[in-house]
PDB file of N, CA, C and O in Angstrom, chain B, residues numbered from 101:
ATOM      1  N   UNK B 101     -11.510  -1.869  19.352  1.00  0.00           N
ATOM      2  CA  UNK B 101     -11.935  -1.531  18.013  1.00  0.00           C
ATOM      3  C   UNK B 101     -13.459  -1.463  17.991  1.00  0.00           C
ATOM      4  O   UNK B 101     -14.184  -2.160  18.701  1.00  0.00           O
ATOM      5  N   UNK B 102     -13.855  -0.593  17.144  1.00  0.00           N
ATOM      6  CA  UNK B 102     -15.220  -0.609  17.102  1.00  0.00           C
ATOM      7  C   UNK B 102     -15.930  -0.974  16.084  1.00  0.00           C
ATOM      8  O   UNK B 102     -15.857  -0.417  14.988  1.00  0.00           O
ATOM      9  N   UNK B 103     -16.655  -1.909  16.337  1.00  0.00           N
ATOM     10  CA  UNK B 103     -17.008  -2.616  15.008  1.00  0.00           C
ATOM     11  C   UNK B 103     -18.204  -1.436  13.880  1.00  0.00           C
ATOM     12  O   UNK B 103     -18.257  -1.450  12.650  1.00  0.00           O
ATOM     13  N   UNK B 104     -19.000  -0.555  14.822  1.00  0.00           N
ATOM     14  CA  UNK B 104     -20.079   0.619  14.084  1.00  0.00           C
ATOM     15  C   UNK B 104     -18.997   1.192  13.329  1.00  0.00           C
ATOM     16  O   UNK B 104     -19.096   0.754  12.183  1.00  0.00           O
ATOM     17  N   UNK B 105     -17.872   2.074  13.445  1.00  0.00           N
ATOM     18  CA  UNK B 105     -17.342   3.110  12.436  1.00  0.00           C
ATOM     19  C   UNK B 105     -17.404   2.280  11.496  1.00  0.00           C
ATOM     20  O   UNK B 105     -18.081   2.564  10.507  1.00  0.00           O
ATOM     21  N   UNK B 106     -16.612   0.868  11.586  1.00  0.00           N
ATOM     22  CA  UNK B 106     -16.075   0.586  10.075  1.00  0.00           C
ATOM     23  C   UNK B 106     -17.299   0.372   9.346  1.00  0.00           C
ATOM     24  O   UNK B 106     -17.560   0.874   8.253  1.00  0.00           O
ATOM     25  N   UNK B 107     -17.903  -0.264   9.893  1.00  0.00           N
ATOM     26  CA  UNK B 107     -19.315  -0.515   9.198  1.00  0.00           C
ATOM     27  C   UNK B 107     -20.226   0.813   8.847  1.00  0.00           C
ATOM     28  O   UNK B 107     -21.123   0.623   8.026  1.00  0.00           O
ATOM     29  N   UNK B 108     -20.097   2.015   9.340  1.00  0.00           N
ATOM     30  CA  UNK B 108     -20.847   3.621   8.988  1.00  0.00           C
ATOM     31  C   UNK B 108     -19.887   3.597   7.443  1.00  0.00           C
ATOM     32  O   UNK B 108     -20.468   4.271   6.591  1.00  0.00           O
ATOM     33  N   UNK B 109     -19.004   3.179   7.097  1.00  0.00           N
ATOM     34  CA  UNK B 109     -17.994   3.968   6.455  1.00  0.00           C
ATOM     35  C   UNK B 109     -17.848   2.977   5.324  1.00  0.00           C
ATOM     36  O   UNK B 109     -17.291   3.264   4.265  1.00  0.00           O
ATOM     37  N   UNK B 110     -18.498   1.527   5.660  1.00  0.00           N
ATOM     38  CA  UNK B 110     -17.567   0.587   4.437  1.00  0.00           C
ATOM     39  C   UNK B 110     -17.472   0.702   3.171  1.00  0.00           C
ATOM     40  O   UNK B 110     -16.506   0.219   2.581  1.00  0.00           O
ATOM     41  N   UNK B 111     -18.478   1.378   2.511  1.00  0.00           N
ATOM     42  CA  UNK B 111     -18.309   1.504   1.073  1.00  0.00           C
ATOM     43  C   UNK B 111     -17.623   2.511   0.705  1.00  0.00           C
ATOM     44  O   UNK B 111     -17.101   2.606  -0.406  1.00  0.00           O
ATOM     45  N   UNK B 112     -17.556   3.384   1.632  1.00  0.00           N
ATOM     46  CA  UNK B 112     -15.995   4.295   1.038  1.00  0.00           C
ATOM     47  C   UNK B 112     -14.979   3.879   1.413  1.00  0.00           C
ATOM     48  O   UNK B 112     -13.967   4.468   1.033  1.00  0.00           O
ATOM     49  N   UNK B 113     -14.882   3.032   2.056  1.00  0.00           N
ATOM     50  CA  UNK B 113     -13.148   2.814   2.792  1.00  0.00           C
ATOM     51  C   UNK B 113     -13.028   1.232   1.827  1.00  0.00           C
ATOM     52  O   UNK B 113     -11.840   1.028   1.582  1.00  0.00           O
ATOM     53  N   UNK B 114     -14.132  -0.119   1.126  1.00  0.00           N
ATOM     54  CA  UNK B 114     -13.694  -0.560   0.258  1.00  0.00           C
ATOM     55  C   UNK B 114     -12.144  -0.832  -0.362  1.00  0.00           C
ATOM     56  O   UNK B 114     -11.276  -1.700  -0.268  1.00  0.00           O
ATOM     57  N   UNK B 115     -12.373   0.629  -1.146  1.00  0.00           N
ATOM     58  CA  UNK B 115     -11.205   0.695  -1.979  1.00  0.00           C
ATOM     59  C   UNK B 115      -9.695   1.027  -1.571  1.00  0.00           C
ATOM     60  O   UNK B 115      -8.654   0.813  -2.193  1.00  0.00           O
ATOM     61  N   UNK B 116      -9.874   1.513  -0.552  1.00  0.00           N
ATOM     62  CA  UNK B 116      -8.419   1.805   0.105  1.00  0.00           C
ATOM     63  C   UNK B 116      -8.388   0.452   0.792  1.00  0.00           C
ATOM     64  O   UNK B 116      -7.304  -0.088   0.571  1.00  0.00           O
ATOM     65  N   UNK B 117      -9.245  -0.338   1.598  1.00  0.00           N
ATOM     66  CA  UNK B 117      -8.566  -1.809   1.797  1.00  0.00           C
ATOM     67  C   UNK B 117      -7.944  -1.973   0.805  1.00  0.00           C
ATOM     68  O   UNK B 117      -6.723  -1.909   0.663  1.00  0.00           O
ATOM     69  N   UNK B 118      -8.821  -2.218  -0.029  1.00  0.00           N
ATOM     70  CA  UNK B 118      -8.098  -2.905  -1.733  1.00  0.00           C
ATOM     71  C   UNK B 118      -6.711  -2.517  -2.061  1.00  0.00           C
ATOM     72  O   UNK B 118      -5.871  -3.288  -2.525  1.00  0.00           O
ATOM     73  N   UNK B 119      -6.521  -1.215  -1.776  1.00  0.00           N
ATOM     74  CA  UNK B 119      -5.450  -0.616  -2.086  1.00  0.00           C
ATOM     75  C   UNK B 119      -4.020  -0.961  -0.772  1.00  0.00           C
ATOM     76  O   UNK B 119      -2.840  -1.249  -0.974  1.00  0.00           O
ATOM     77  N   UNK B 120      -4.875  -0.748   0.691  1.00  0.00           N
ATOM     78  CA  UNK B 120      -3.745  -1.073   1.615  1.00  0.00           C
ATOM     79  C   UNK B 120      -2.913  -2.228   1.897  1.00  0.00           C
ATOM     80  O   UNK B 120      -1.715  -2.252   2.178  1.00  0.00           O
ATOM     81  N   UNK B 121      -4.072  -3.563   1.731  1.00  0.00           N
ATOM     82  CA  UNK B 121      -3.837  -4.622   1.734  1.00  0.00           C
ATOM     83  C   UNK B 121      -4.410  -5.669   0.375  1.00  0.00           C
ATOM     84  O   UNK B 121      -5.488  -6.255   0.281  1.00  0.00           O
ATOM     85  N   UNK B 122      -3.216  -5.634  -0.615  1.00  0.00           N
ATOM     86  CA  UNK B 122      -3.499  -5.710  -1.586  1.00  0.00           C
ATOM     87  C   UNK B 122      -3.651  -7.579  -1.884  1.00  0.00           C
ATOM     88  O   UNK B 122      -4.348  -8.115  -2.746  1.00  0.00           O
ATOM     89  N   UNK B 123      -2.908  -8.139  -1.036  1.00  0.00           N
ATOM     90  CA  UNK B 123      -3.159  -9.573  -0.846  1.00  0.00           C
ATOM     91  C   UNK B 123      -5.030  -9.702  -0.679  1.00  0.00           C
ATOM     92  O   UNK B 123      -5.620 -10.551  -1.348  1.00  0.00           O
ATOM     93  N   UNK B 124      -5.433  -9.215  -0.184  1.00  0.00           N
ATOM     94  CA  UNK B 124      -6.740  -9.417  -0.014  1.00  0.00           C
ATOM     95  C   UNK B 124      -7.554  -9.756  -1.624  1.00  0.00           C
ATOM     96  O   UNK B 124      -7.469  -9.187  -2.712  1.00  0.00           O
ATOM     97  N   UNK B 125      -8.281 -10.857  -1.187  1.00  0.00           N
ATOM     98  CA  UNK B 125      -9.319 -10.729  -2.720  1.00  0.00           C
ATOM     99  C   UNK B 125     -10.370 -10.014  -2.583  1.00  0.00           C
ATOM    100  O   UNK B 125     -10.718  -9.849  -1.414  1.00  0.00           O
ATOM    101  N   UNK B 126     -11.299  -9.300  -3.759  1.00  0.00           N
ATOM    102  CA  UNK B 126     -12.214  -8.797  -3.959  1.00  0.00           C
ATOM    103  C   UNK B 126     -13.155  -9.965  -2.712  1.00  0.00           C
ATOM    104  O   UNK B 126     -13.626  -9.376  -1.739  1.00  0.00           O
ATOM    105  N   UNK B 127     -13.322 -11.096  -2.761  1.00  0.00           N
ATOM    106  CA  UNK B 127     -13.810 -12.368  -2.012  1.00  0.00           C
ATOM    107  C   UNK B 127     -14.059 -11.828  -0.896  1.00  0.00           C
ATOM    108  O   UNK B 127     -15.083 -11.362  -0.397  1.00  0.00           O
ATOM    109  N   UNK B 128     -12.734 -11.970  -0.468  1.00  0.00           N
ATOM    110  CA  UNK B 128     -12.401 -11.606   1.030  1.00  0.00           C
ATOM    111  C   UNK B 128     -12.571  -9.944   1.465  1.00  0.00           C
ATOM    112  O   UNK B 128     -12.450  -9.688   2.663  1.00  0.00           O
ATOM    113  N   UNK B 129     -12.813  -8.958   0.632  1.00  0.00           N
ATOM    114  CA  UNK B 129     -13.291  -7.622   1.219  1.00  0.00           C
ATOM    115  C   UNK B 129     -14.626  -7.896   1.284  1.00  0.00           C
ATOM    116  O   UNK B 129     -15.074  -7.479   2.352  1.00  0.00           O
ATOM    117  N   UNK B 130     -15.407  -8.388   0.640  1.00  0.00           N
ATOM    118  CA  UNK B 130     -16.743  -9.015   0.658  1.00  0.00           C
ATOM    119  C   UNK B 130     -17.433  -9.525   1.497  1.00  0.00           C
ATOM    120  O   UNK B 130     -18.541  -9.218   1.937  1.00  0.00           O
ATOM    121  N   UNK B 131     -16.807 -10.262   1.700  1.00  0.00           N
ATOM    122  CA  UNK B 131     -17.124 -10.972   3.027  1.00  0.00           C
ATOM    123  C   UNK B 131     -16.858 -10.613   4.623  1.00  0.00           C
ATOM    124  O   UNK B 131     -17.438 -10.971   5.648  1.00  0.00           O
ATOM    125  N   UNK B 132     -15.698  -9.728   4.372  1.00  0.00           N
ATOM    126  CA  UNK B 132     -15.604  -8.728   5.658  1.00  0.00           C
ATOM    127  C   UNK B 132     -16.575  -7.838   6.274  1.00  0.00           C
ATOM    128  O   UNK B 132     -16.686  -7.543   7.464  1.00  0.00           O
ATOM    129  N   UNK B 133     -17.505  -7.324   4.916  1.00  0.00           N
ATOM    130  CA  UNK B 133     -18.876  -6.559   5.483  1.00  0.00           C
ATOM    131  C   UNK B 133     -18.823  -5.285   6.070  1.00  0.00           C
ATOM    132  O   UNK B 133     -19.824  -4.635   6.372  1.00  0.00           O
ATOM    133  N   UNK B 134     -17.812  -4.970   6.211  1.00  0.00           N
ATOM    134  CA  UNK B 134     -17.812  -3.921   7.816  1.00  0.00           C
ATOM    135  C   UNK B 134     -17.286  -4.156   9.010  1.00  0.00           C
ATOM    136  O   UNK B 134     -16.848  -3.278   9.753  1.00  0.00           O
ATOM    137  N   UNK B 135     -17.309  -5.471   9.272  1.00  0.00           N
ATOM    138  CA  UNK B 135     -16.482  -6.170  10.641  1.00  0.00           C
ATOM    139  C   UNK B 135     -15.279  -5.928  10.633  1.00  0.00           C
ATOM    140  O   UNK B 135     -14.554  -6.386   9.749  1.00  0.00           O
ATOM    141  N   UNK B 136     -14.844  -5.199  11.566  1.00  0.00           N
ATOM    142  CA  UNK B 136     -13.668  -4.730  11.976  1.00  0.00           C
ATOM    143  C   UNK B 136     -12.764  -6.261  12.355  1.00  0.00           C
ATOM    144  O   UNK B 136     -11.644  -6.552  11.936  1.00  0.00           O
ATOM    145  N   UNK B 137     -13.527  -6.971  13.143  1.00  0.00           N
ATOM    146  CA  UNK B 137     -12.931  -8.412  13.660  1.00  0.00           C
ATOM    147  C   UNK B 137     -12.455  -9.118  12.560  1.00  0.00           C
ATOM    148  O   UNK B 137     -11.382  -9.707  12.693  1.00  0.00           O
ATOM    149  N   UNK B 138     -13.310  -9.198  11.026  1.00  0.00           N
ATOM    150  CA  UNK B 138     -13.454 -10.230  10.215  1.00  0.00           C
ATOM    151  C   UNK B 138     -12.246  -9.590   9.206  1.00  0.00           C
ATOM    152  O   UNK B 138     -11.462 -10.405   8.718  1.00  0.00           O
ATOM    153  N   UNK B 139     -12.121  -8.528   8.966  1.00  0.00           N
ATOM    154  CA  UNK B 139     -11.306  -7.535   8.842  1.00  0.00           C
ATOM    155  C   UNK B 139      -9.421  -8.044   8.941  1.00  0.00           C
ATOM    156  O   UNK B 139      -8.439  -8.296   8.243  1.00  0.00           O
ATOM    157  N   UNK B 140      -9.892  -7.942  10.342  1.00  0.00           N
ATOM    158  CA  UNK B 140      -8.176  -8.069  10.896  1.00  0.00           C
ATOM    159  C   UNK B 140      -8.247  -9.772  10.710  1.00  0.00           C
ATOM    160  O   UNK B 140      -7.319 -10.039   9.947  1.00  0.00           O
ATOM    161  N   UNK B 141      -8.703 -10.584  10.951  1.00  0.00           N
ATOM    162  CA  UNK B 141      -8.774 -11.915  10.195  1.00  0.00           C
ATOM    163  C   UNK B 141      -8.146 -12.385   9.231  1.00  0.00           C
ATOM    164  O   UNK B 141      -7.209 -13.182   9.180  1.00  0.00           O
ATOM    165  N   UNK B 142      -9.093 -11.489   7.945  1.00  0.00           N
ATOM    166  CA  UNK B 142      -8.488 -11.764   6.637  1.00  0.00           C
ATOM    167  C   UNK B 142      -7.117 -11.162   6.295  1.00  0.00           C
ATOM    168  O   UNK B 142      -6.520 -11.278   5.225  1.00  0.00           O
ATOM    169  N   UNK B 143      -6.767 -10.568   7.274  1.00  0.00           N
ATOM    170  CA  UNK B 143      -5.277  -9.885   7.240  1.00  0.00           C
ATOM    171  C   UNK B 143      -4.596 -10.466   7.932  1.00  0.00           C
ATOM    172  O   UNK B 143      -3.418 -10.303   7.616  1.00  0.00           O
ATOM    173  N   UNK B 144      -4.752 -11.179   8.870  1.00  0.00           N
ATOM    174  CA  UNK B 144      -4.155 -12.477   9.715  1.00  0.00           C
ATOM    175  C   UNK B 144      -3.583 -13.704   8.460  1.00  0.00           C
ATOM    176  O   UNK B 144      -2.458 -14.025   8.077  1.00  0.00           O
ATOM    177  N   UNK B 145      -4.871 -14.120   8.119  1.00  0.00           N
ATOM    178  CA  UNK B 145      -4.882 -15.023   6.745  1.00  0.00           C
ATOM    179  C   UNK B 145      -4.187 -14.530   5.715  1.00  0.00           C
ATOM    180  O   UNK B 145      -3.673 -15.547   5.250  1.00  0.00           O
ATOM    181  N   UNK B 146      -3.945 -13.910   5.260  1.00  0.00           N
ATOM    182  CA  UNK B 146      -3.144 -13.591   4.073  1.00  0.00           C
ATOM    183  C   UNK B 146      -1.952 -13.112   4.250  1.00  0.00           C
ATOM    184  O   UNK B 146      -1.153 -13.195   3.317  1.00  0.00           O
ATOM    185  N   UNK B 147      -1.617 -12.585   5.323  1.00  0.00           N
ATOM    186  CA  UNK B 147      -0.472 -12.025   5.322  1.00  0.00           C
ATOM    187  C   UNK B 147       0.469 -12.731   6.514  1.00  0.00           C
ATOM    188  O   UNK B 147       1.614 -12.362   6.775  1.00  0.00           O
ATOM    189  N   UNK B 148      -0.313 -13.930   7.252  1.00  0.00           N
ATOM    190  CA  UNK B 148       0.613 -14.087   8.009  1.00  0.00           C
ATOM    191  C   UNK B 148       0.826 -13.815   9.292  1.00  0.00           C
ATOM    192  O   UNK B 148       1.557 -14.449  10.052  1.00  0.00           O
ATOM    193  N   UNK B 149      -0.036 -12.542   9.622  1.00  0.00           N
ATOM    194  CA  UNK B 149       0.445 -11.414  11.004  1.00  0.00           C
ATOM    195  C   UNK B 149      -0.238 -12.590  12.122  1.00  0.00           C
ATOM    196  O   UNK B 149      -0.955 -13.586  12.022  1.00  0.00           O
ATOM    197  N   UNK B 150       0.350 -11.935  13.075  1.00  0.00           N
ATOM    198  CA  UNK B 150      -0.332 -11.882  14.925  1.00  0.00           C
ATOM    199  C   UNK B 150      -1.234 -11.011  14.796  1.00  0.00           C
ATOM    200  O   UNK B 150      -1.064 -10.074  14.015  1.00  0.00           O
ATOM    201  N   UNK B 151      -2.691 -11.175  15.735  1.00  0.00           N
ATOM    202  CA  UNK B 151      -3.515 -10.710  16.081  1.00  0.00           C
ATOM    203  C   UNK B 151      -3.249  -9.608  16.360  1.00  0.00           C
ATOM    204  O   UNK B 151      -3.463  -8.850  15.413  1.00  0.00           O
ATOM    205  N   UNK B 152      -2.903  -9.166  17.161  1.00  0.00           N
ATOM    206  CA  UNK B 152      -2.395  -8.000  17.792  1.00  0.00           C
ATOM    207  C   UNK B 152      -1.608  -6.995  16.480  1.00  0.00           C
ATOM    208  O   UNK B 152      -1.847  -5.791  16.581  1.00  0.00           O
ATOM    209  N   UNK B 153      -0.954  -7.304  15.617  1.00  0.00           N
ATOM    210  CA  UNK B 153      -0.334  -6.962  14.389  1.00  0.00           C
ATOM    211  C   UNK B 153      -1.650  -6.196  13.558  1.00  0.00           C
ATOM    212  O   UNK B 153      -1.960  -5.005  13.583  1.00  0.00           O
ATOM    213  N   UNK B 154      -2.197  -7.154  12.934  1.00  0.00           N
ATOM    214  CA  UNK B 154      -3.299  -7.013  12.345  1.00  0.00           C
ATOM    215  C   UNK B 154      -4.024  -5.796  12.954  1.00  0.00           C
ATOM    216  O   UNK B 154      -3.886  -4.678  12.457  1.00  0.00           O
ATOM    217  N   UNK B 155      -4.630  -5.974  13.800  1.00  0.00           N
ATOM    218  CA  UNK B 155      -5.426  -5.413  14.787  1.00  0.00           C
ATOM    219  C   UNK B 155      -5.088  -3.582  15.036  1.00  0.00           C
ATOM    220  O   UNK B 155      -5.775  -2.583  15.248  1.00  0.00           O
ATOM    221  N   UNK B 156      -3.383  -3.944  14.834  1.00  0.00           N
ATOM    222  CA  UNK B 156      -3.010  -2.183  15.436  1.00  0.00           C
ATOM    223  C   UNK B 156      -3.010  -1.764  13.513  1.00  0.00           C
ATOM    224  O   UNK B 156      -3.623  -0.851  12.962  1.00  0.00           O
ATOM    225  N   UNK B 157      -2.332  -2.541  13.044  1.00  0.00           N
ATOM    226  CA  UNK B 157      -2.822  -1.953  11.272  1.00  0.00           C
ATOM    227  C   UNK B 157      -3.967  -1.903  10.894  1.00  0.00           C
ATOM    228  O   UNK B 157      -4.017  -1.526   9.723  1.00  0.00           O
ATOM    229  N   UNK B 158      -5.275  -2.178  11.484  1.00  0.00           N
ATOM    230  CA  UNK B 158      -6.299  -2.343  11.007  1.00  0.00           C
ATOM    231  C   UNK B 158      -6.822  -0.318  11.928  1.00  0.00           C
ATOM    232  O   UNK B 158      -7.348   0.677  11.430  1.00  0.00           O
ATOM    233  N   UNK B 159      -6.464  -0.524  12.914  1.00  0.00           N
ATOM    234  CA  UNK B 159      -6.416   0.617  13.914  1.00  0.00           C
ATOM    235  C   UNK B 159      -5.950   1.920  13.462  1.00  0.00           C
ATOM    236  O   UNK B 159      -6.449   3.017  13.714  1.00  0.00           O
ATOM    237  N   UNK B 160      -4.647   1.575  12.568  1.00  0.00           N
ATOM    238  CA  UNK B 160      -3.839   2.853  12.200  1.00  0.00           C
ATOM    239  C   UNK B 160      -4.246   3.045  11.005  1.00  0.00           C
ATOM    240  O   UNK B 160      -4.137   4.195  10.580  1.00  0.00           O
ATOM    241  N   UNK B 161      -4.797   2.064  10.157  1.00  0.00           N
ATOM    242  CA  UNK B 161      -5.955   2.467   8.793  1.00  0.00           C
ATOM    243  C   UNK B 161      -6.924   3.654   8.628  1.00  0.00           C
ATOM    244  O   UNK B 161      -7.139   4.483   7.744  1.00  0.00           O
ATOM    245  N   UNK B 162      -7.608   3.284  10.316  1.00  0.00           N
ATOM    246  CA  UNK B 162      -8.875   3.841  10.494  1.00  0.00           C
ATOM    247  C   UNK B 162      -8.652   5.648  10.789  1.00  0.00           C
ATOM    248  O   UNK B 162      -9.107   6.731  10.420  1.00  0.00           O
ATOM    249  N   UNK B 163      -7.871   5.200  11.492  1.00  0.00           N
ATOM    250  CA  UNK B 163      -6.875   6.737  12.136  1.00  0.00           C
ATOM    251  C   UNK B 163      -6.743   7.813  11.204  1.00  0.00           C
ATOM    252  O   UNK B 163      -7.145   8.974  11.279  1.00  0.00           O
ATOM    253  N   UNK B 164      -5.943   7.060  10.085  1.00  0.00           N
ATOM    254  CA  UNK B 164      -5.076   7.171   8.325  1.00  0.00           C
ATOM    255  C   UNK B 164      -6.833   8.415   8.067  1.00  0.00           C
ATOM    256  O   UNK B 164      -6.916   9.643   8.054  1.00  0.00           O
ATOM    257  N   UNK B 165      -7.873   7.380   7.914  1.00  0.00           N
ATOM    258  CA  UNK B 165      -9.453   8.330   7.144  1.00  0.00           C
ATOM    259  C   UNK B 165      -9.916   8.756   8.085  1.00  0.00           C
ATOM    260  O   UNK B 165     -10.877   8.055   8.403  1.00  0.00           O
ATOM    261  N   UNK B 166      -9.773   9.519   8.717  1.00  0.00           N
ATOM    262  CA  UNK B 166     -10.721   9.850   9.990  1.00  0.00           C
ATOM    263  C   UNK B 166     -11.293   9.263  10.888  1.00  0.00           C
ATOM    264  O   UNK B 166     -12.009   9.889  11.670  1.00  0.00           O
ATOM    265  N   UNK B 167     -11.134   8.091  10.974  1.00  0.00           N
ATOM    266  CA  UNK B 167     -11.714   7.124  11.795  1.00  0.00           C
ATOM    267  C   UNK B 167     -11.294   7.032  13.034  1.00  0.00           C
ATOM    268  O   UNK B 167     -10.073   7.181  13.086  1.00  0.00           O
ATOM    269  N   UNK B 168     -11.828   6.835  14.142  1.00  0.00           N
ATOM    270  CA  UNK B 168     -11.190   6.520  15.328  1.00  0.00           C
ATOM    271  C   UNK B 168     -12.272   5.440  15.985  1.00  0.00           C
ATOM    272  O   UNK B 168     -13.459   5.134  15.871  1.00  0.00           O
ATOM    273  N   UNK B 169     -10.841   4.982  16.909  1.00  0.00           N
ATOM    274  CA  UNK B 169     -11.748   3.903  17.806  1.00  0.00           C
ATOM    275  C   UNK B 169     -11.151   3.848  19.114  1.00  0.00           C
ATOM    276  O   UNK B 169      -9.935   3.757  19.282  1.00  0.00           O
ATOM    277  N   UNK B 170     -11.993   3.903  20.034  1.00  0.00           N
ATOM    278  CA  UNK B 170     -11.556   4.001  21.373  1.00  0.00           C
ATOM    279  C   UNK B 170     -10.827   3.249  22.073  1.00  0.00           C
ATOM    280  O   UNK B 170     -10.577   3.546  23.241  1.00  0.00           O
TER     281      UNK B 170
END
């Protein structure tokens, strides 16, 4: 994962977190920043997942807006 896209992109992609992973608080998108790592974290935390879980939904998000990561 690459931590630069999400962070080139965060204030437009914001609201579709908000929207994808709706467990998330306003708090916790906040504090994510852009970190792709901190990211799949707070989606670890709230929802429960495996790393690896998180990680490929956080992946197939990015995919979802144009995003890619190598």
């Amino acid at each position: 994962m690459d931590a630069n896209i999400l962070k080139g992109k965060w204030l437009q992609l914001k609201g579709s977190i908000r929207e994808k992973w709706g467990q998330l608080t306003d708090d916790d998108v906040d504090t994510v920043e852009g970190s792709a790592e901190r990211l799949v974290g707070k989606i670890q935390e709230r929802y429960g997942y495996a790393k690896q879980r998180a990680e490929d939904e956080v992946d197939a998000f990015l995919a979802r807006y144009g995003t890619t990561t190598p």
